[in-house]
matplotlib code that plots the C-alpha trace (Angstrom):
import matplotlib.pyplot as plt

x = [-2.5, -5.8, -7.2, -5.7, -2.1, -2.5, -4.0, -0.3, 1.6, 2.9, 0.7, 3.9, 6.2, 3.9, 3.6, 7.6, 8.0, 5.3, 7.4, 5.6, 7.7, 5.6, 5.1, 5.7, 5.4, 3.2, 3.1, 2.1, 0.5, 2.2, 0.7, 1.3, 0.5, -2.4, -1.4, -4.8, -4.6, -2.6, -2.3, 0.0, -0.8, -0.7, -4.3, -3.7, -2.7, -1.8, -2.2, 0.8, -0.5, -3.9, -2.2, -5.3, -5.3, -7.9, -8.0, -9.3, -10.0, -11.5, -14.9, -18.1]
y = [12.8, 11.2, 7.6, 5.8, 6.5, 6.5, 2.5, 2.1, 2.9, -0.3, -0.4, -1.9, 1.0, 3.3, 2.1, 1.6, 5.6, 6.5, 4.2, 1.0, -2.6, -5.6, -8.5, -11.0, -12.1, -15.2, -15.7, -12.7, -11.1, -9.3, -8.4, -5.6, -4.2, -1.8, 1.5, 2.5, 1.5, 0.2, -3.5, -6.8, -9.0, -8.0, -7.2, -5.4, -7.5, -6.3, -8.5, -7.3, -8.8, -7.5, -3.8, -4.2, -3.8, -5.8, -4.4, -7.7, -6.2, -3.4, -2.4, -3.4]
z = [-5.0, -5.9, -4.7, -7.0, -6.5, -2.6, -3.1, -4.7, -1.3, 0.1, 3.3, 5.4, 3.7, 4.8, 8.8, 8.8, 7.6, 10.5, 12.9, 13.5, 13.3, 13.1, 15.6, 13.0, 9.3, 8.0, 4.2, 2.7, 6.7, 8.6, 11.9, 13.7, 17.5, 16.5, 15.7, 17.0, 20.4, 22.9, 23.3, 24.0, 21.3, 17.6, 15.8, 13.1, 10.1, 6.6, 3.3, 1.2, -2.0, -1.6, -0.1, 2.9, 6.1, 8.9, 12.6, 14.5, 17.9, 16.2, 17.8, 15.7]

ax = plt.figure().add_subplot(projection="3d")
ax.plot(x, y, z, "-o")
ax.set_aspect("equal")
plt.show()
């Protein structure tokens, strides 16, 4: 598979099949608990129109 297909996969299709449910939904966010870490209040948000992803409590 090169780059360019993997950008295609839906970013929230991919987290559901690796078993991740998201805290909640805001226009076109949807914010997850980070699958990096463990934590209480969801971080990790994901832009479906743009197919990114943005880790807020990431460390710099």
């Amino acid at each position: 598979m090169e780059i360019e297909q993997l950008r295609q996969v839906p970013l929230v299709d991919l987290l559901t099949r690796l078993g991740f449910a998201p805290a909640y939904r805001r226009g076109q966010d949807v914010w997850y608990r980070s699958p990096l870490r463990e934590e209480r209040t969801a971080s990790f948000k994901v832009n479906t129109d743009r197919n990114v992803w943005f880790d807020f409590d990431a460390p710099i």
